[in-house]
Structures are given as C-alpha cells and as structure tokens.
C-alpha positions in Angstrom: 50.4 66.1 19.1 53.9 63.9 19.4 54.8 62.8 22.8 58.1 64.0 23.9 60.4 60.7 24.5 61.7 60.4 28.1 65.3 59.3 29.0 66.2 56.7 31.2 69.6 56.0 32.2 70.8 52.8 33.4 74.6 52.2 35.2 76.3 48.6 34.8 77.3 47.6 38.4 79.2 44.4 36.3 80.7 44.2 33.4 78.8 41.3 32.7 74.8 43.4 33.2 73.0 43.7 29.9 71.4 47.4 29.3 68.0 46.4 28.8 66.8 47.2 25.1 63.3 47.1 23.0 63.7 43.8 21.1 61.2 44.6 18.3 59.8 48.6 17.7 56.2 48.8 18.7 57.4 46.9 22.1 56.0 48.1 25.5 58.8 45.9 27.9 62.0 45.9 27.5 64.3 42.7 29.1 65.9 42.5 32.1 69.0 39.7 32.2 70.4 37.7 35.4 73.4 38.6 36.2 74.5 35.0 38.2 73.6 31.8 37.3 71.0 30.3 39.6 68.2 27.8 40.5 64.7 28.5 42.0 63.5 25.0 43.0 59.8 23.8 42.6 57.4 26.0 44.3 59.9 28.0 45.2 60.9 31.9 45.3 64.5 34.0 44.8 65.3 37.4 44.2 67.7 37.7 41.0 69.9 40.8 40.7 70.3 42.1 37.4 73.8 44.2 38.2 72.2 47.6 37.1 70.7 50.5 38.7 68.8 53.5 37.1 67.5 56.9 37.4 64.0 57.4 36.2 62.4 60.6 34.6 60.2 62.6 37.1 56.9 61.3 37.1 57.3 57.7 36.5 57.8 54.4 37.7 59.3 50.8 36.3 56.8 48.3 36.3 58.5 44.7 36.5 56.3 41.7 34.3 56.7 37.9 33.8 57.9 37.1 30.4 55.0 35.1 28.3 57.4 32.5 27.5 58.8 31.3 31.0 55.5 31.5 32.6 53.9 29.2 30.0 56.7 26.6 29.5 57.6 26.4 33.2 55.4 28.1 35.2 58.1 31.2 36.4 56.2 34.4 37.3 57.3 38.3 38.5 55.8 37.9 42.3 56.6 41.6 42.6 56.7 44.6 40.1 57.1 47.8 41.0 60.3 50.6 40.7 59.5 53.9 42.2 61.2 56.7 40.5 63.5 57.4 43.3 64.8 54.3 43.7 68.7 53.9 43.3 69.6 50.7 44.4 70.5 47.3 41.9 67.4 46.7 39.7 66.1 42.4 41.2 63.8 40.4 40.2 62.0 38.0 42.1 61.3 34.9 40.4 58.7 32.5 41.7 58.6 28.8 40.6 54.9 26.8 40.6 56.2 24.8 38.2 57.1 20.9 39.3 61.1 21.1 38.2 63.5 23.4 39.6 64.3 26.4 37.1 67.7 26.7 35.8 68.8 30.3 35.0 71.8 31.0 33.4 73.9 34.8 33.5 72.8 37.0 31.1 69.5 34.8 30.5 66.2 37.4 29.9 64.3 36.7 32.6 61.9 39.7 33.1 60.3 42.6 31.4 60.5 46.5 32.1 57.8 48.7 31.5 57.9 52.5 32.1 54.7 54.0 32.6 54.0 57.4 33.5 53.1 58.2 37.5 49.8 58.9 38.4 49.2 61.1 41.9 46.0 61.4 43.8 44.2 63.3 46.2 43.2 60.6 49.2 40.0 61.8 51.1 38.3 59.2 53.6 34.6 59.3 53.2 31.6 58.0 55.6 29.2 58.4 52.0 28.7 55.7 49.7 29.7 55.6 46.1 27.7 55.8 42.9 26.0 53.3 41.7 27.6 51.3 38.5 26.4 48.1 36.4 29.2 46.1 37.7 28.4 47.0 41.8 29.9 44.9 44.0 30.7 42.3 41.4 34.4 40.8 41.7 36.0 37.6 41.0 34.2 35.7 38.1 31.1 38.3 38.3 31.3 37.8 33.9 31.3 33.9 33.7 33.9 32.1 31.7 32.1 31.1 29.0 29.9 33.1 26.8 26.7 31.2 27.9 27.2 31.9 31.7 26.2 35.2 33.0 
C-alpha cells in the first residue's frame, strides 16, 4: 500500500529565508538556513532564527537534528529538537558550540536539519505494579560494552 504524501507549508518572514528542500531523494531531513550572520563562541549556546514559520499536517511534529558535518568538523550540535504541530511562531535553532573556536555562521548558511515524523499519542496510566521482565532489565548506559570482547 502507497503512503499518502503530507503537505507542509512554510511562510518566508524575510526575503532573504530559504524554504527548506530535500537535497538528494531518499533523504529523511531537510535544511534549515540562518537567516543573520552570527557567532556562538567556544562552549557556548545561541538560538538562530531561520525567518520562516510553518503549519504542520495533523498528526505530526518537526524534529530538529545536528547536521553530520558541523558536529564533526567543529563540534556544533542541535541542543533542542522538537516542533509541535501547533506551533506558529519563527522556526530557531539553537546551536551549541563544544568546540575550542568560536563558530562563524554566515546568512543563509545550512545549519540544521528537519525531520517530519508522524505523532504518536498515548494513554498515561500510573501504576503501583512492576513491569515485565526483559533481557536488557535495568541495564542503561554502556550495559553492551564498547568493544565486541566486553560484555
């Protein structure tokens, strides 16, 4: 069975705001572009407008990702990442910088990544039971090892 394709519609708030676009088909993000030029220093943090708003189909939300490239090459990350579907305000970003230079960014640089994903809605019931039992228990952080010889 095909999936039917969902609209999104976007709204320039500046002539200069880039309507984010799938650069390759296949592609699960699609960029999101500064608006101003700016800097986050070293170890710093700054919320980056984009100059667009949008309207979301029912049922979904805008998750907001670090682009590969700037988090490898100079350690700039997404510190927040999620769009609810009401939302109507400017689409920002907020940068953060663990890398040891300050970050230039430029207007109309890509410096995020949009992902629409389908909403999912649950029933919330508090219990006083405990859960099912499962291989992984209580396991968390590093419960698998690192390498394939730890465990």
């Amino acid at each position: 069975m095909k999936k039917q394709m969902k609209t999104v519609l976007f709204k320039k708030l500046d002539d200069n705001a880039v309507i984010p676009k799938y650069a390759r088909p296949g592609d699960a993000g699609m960029d999101l572009c500064a608006i101003k030029n700016a800097n986050i220093p070293s170890k710093g943090f700054l919320a980056i407008g984009t100059g667009l708003q949008m309207q979301l189909p029912k049922n979904t939300e805008a998750q907001i990702r670090s682009r590969s490239g700037l988090a490898v090459r100079h350690g700039v990350f997404i510190l927040t990442g999620t769009i609810d579907e009401g939302y109507r305000g400017e689409i920002g970003v907020v940068l953060a910088n663990f890398g040891d230079k300050d970050f230039e960014i430029t207007a109309g640089d890509r410096i995020a990544q949009m992902v629409i994903a389908d909403r999912c809605i649950v029933d919330i019931i508090e219990t006083k039971e405990g859960f099912s039992e499962t291989e992984r228990g209580n396991g968390g952080f590093g419960s698998t090892g690192v390498k394939k010889s730890q465990k």
